[in-house]
Each structure stands twice: as structure tokens, then as C-alpha cells.
ChimeraX commands (.cxc) that place a marker at each C-alpha (Angstrom):
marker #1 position 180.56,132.49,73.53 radius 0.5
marker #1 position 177.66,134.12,71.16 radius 0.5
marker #1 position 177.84,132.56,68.07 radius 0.5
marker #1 position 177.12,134.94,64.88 radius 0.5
marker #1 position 174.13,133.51,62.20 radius 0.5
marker #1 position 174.20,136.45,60.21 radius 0.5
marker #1 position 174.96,133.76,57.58 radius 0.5
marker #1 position 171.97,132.09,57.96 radius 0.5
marker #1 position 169.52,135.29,58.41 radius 0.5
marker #1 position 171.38,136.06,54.62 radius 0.5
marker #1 position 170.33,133.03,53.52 radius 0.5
marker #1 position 167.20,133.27,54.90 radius 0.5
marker #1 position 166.29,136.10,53.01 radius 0.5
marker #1 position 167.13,134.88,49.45 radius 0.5
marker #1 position 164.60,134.45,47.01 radius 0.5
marker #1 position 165.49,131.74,44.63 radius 0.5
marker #1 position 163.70,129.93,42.06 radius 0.5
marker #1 position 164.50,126.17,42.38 radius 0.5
marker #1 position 164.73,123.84,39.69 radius 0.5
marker #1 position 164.53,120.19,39.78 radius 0.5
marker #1 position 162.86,117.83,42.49 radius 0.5
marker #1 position 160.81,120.91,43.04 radius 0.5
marker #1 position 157.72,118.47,44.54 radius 0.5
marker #1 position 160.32,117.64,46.96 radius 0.5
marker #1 position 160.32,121.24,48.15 radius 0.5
marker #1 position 156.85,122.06,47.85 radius 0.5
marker #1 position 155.79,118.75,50.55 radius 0.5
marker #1 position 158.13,120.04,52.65 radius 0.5
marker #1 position 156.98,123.66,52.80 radius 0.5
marker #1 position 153.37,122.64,52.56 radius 0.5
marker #1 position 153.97,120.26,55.79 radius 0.5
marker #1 position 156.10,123.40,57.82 radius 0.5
marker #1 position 153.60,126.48,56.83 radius 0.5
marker #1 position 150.43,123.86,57.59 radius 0.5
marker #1 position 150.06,124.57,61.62 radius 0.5
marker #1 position 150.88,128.79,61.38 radius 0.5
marker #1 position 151.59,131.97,60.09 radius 0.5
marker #1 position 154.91,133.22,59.54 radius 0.5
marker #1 position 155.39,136.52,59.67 radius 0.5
marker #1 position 152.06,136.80,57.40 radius 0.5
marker #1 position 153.07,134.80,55.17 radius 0.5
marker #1 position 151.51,131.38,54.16 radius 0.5
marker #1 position 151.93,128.15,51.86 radius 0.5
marker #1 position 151.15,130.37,48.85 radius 0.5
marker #1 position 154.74,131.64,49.10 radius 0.5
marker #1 position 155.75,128.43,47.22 radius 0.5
marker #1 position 154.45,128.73,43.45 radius 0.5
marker #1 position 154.77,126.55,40.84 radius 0.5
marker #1 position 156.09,128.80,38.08 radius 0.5
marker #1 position 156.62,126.84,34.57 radius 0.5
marker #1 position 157.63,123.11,34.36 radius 0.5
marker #1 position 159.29,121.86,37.69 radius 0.5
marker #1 position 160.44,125.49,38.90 radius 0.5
marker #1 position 159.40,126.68,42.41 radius 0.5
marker #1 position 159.87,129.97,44.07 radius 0.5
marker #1 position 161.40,129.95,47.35 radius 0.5
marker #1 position 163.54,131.65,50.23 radius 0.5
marker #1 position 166.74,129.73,51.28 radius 0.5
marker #1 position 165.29,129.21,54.61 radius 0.5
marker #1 position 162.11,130.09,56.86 radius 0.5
marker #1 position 162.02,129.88,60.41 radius 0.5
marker #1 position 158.68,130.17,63.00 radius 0.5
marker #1 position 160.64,132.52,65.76 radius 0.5
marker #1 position 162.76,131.92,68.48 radius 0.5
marker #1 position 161.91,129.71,71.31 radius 0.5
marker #1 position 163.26,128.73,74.54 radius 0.5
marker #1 position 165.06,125.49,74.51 radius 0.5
marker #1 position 164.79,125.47,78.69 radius 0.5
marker #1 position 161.83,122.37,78.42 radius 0.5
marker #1 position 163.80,120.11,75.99 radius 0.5
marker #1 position 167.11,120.11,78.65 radius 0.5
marker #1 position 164.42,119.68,81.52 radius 0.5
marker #1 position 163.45,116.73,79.50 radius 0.5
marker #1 position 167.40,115.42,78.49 radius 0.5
marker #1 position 168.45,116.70,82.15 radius 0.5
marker #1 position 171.22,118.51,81.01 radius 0.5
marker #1 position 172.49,121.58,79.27 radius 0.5
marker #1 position 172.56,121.44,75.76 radius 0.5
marker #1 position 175.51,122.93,73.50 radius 0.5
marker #1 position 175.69,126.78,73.54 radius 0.5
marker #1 position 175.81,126.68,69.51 radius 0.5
marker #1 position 172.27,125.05,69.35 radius 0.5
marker #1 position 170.75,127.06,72.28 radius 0.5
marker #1 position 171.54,130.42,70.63 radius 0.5
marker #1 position 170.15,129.13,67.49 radius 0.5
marker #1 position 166.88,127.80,68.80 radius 0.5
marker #1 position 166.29,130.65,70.54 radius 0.5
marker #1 position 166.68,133.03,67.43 radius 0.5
marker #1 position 164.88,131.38,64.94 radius 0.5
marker #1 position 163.24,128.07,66.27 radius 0.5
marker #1 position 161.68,125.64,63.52 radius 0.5
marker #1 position 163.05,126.36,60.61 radius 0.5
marker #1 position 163.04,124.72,57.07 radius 0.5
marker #1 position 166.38,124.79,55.55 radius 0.5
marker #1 position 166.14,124.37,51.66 radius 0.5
marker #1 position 169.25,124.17,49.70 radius 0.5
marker #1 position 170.17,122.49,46.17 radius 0.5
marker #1 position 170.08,119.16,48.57 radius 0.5
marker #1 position 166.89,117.75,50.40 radius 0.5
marker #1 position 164.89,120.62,52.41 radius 0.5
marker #1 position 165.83,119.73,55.78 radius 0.5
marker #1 position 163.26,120.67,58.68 radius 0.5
marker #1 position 164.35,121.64,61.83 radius 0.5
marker #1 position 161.25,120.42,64.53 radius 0.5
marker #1 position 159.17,122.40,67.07 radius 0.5
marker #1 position 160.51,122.07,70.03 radius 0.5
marker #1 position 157.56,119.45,70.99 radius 0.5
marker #1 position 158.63,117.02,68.56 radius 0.5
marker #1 position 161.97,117.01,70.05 radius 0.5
marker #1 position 160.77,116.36,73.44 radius 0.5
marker #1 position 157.80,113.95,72.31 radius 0.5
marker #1 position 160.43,111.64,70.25 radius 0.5
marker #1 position 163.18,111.79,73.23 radius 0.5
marker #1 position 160.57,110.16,75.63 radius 0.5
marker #1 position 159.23,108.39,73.48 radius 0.5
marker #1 position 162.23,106.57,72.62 radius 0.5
marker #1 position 161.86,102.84,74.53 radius 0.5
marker #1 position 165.72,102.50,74.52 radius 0.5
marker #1 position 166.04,104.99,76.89 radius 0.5
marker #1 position 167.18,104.25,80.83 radius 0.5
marker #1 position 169.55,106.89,81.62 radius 0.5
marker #1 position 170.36,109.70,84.32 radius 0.5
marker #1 position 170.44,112.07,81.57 radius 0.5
marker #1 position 169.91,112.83,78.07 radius 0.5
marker #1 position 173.09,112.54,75.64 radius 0.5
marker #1 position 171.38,112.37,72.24 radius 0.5
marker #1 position 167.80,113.30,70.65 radius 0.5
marker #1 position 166.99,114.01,67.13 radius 0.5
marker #1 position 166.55,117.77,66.24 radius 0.5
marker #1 position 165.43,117.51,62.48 radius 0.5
marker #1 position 164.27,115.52,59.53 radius 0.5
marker #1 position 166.34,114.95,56.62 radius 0.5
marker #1 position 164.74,112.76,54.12 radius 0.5
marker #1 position 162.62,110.14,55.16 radius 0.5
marker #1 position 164.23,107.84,56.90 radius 0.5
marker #1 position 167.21,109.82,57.55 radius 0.5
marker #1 position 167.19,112.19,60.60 radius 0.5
marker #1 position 169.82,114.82,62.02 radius 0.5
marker #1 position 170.55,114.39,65.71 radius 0.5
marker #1 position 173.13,115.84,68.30 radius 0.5
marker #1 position 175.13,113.06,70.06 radius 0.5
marker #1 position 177.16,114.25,73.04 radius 0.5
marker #1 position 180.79,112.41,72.12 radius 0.5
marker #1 position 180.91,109.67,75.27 radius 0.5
marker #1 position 185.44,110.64,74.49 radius 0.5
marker #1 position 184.93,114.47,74.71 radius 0.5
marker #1 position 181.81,115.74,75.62 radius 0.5
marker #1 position 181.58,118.06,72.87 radius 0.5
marker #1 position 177.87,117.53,70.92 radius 0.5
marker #1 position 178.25,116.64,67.76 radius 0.5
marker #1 position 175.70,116.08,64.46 radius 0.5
marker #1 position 174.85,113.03,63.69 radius 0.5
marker #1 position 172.88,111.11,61.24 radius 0.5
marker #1 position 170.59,108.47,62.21 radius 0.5
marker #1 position 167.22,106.46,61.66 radius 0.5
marker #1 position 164.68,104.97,63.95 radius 0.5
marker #1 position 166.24,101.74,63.33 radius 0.5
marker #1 position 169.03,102.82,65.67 radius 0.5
marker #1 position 168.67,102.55,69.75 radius 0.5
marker #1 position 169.66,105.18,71.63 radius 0.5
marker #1 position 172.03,103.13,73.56 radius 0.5
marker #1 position 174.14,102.27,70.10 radius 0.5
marker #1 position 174.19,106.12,68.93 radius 0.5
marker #1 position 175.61,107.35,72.83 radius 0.5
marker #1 position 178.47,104.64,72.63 radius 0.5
marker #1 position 180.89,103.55,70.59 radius 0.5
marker #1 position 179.09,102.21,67.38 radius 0.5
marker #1 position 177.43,106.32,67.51 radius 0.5
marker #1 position 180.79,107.55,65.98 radius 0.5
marker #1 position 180.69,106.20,62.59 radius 0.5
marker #1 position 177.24,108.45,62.28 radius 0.5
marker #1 position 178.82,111.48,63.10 radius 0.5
marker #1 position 178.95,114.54,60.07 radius 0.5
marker #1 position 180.21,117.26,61.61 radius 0.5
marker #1 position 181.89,117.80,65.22 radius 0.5
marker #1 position 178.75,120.74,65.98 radius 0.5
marker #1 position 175.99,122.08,65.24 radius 0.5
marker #1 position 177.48,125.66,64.45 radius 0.5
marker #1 position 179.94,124.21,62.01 radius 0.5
marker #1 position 177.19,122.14,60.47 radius 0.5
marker #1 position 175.02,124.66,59.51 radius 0.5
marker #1 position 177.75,127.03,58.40 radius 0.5
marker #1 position 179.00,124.30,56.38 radius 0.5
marker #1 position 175.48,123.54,54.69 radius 0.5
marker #1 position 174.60,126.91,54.08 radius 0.5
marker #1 position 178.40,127.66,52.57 radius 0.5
marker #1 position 177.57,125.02,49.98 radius 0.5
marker #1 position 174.27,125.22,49.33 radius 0.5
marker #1 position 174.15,121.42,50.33 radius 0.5
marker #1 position 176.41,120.69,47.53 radius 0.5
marker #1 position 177.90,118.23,47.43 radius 0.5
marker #1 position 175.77,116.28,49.74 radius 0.5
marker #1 position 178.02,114.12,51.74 radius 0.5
marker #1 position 175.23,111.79,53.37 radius 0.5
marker #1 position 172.90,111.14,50.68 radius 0.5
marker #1 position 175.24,111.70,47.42 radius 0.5
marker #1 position 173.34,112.04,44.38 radius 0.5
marker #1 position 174.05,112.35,40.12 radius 0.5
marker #1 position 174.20,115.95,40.31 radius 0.5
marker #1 position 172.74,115.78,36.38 radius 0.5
marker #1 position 169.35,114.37,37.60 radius 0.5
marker #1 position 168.88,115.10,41.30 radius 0.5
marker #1 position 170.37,118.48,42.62 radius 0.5
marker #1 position 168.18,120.95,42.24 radius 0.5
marker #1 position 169.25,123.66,40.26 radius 0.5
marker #1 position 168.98,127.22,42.13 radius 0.5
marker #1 position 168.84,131.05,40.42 radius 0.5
marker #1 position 168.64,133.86,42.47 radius 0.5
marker #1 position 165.67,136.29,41.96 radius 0.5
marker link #1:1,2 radius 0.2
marker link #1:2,3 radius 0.2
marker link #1:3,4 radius 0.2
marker link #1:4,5 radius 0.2
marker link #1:5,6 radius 0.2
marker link #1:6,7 radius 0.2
marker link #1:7,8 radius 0.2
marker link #1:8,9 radius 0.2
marker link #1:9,10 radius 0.2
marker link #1:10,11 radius 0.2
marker link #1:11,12 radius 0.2
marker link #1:12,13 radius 0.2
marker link #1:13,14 radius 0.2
marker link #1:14,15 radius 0.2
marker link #1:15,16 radius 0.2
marker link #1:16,17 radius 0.2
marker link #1:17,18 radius 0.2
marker link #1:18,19 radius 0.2
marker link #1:19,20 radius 0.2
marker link #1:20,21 radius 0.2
marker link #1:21,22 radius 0.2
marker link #1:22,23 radius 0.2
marker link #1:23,24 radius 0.2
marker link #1:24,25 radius 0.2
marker link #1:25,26 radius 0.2
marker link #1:26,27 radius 0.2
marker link #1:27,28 radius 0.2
marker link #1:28,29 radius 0.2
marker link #1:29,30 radius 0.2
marker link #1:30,31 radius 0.2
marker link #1:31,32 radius 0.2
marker link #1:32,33 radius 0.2
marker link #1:33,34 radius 0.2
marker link #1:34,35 radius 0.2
marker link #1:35,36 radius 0.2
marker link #1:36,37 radius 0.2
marker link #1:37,38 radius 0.2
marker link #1:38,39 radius 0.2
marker link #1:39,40 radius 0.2
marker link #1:40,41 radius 0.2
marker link #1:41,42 radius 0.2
marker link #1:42,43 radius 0.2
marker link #1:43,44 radius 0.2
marker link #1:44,45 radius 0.2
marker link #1:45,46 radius 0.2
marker link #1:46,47 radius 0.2
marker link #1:47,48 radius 0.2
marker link #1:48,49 radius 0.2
marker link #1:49,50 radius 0.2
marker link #1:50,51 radius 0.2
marker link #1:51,52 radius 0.2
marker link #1:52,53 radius 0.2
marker link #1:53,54 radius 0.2
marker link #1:54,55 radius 0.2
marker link #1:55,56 radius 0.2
marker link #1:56,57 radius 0.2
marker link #1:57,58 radius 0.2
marker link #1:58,59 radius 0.2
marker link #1:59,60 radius 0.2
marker link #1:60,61 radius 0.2
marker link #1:61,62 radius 0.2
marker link #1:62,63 radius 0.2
marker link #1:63,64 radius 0.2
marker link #1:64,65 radius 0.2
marker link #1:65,66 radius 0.2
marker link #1:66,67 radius 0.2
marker link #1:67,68 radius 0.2
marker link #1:68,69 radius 0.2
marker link #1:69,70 radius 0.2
marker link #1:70,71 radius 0.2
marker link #1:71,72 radius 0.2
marker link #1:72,73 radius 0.2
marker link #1:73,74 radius 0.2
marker link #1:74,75 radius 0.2
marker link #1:75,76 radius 0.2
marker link #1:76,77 radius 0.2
marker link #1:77,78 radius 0.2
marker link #1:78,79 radius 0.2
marker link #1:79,80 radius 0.2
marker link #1:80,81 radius 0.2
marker link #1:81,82 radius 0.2
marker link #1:82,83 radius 0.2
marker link #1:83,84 radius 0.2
marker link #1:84,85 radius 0.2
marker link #1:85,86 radius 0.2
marker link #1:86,87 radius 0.2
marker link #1:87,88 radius 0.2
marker link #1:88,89 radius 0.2
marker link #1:89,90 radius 0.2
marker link #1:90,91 radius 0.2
marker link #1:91,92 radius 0.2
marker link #1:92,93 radius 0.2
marker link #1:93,94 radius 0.2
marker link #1:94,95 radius 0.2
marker link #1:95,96 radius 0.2
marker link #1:96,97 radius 0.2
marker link #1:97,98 radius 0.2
marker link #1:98,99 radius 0.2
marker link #1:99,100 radius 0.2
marker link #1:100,101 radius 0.2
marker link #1:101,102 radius 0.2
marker link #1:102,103 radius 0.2
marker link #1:103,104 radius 0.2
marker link #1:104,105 radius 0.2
marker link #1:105,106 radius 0.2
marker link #1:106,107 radius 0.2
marker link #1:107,108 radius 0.2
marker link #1:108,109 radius 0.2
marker link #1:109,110 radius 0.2
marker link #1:110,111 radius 0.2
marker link #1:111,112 radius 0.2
marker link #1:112,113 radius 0.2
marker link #1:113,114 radius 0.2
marker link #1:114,115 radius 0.2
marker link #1:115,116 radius 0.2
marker link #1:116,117 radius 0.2
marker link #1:117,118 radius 0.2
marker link #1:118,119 radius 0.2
marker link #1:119,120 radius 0.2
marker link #1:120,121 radius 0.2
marker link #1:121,122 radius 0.2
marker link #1:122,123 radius 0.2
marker link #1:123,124 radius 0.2
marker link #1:124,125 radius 0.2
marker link #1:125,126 radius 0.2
marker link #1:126,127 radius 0.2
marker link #1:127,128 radius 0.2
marker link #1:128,129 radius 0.2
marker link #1:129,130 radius 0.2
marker link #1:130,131 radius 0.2
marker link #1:131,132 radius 0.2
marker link #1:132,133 radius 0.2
marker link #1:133,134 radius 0.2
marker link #1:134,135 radius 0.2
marker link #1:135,136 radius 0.2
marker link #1:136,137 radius 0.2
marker link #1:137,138 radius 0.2
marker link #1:138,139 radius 0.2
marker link #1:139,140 radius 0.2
marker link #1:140,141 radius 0.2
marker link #1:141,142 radius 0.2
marker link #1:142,143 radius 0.2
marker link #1:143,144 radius 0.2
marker link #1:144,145 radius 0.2
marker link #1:145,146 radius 0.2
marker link #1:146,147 radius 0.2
marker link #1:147,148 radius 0.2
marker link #1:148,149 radius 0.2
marker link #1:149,150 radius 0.2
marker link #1:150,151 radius 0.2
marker link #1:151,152 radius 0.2
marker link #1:152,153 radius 0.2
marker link #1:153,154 radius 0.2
marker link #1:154,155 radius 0.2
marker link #1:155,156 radius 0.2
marker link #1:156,157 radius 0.2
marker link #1:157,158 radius 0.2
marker link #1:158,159 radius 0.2
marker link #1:159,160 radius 0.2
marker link #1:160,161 radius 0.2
marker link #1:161,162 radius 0.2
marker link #1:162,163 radius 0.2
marker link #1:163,164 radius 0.2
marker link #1:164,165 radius 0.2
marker link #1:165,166 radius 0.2
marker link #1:166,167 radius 0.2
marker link #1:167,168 radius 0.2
marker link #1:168,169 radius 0.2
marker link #1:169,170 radius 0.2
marker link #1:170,171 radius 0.2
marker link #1:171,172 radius 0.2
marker link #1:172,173 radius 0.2
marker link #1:173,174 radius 0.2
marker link #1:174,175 radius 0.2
marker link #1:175,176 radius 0.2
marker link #1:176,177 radius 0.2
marker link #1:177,178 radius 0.2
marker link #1:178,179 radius 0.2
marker link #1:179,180 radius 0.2
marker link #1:180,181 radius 0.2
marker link #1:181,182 radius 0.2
marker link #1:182,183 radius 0.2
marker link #1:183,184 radius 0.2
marker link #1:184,185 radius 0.2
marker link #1:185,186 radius 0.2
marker link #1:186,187 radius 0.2
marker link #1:187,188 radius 0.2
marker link #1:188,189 radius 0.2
marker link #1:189,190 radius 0.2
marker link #1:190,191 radius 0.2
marker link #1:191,192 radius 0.2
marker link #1:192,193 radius 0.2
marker link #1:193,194 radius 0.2
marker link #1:194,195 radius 0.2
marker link #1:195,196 radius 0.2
marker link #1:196,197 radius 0.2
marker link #1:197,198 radius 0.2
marker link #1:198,199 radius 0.2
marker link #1:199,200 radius 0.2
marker link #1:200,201 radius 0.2
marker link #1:201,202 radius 0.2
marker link #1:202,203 radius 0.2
marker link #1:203,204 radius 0.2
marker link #1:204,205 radius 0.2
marker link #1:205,206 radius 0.2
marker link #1:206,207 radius 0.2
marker link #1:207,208 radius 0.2
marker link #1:208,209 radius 0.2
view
């Protein structure tokens, strides 16, 4: 099945001035434009305009990548949704009226797989994929019932053994990746389901340029 992101190249492409917890943003671009280039553009892309206003697109992404090392690494193929994705835009930040959520290089997903001392498997049925907001993380978890890889939310407090069984399916936000994203970019992150927030002091408020 090829799954369409014309959504999220849309998105993508939106400049928006962002009002609000606009230091939030700023980190967060500052930490994903700090190792590269992006299609010539850099850092400065994020301006503080007047008072707590920041100018940004909806979403930046580093380039497509093969996602063939992280399922040598898990030992198994990984959902066609995510794949496609990857391989189309690879690290991304995301940044909606929510938190900016960054989508890792595809090192960081390998590094914190193996890294994880829980692990004693055959193969791979969960990893983390992105960061949230500190110490909340995004993961895919393939369901132990159906097999179908779902998104999940999750700290480091949590062993990998309790997030592939049972106890794993009360951290579960949305039964794919596809249908995650679609969902996020849809709403802009609002409401935000997993971290909810006084929308009168905490959403950030966005205007399109």
C-alpha cells in the first residue's frame, strides 16, 4: 500500500508565526538545525519577532533515509506506514499549537534500541522513534493481540518487556503511525490528548503568514 503525506509536505510548507511558549519552539529548532543544513537553510529561520512571537514552518524534515539498518537492528520489518515516511522525509521536527515533537535520526533510534538493558528477545517489537516533551517519548509497539504497530507513549522509566505485553496497551494513542500523524497534523495538536493543557495559558497561538 503507498500511503499519501501530501498532508504533511502542506504542512510542511506553512509559515506561521507562533505565539505563546515560543522558547519552547525555539530549543527545539535550535537542538534539530544544530548538526546540518537543511536545504540551505539554518537556525536563523526561527526569529524572535516582538514579545513571545516566533516565526516558523509547521514542520522541517533533514531528507529521506533508509530505514533498512534500524529493522537489521529490531530483526524484523517495520510497518509499511513508517517505512514510507522515513524514507521521504527522515528527521523531522513537527511543531504544532502543542509541544514541537522531534522525530530522531535514524542513529538515535538504533543507539536507544540496543541500548535498552531490558532487552532479551529474538526480535525487536518496540523502540522509541521521537521525543515529545521531556520525559515523554513516542514509540511504535507491535500489538502482542494483532500484530499491527501501533503509537505509543512512554518514558525511560518503562522496560521494554512491560511496553511489548500486556501492561503496553494502556500507553497506546493511536492504532498507527499513519493515522497518528494525520491526526496531529488535522488538529494542529489541539486538543492535546497526552499532555492536556489550559488552552488560555499554554497552547500556543498560531497565524498564518
Amino acid at each position: 500500500m503507498i500511503y499519501d503525506y501530501s498532508f504533511f509536505k502542506s504542512f510542511s510548507l506553512k509559515r506561521r508565526k507562533l505565539f505563546g511558549a515560543g522558547s519552547t519552539v525555539e530549543l527545539a529548532l535550535t537542538y534539530f538545525f544544530s548538526s546540518s543544513k537543511v536545504a540551505g537553510n539554518e537556525v536563523n529561520l526561527v526569529q524572535q519577532a516582538t514579545g513571545d512571537a516566533f516565526s516558523a514552518q509547521g514542520a522541517y524534515s533533514k531528507g529521506g533515509q533508509s530505514i533498512a539498518p534500524l529493522e537489521a537492528s529490531l530483526k524484523t520489518k517495520l510497518p509499511e506506514d513508517f517505512v514510507q515516511f522515513y524514507e521521504q522525509f527522515g528527521e523531522s521536527a513537527i511543531i504544532t499549537r502543542s509541544e514541537p515533537i522531534l522525530i530522531y535520526p535514524l542513529k538515535q533510534m538504533i543507539d536507544d534500541f540496543e541500548d535498552d538493558p531490558d532487552i532479551d528477545i529474538e526480535e525487536g517489537r518496540f523502540f522509541r522513534f521521537a521525543r515529545y516533551q521531556d520525559p515523554l517519548y513516542l514509540g511504535l509497539r507491535r500489538s502482542e493481540q494483532t500484530d499491527e504497530w501501533q503509537v505509543v507513549i512512554c518514558t525511560y522509566g518503562l522496560l521494554y518487556s512491560e511496553m511489548i505485553g500486556p501492561q503496553g496497551r494502556g500507553n497506546v494513542v493511536a492504532p498507527s503511525f499513519y493515522q497518528w500523524l494525520k491526526h496531529l497534523v488535522e488538529t494542529d495538536g489541539y486538543p492535546d490528548k497526552i499532555y492536556p493543557r489550559d488552552e488560555n495559558t499554554s497552547y500556543l497561538t498560531v497565524l498564518d503568514e
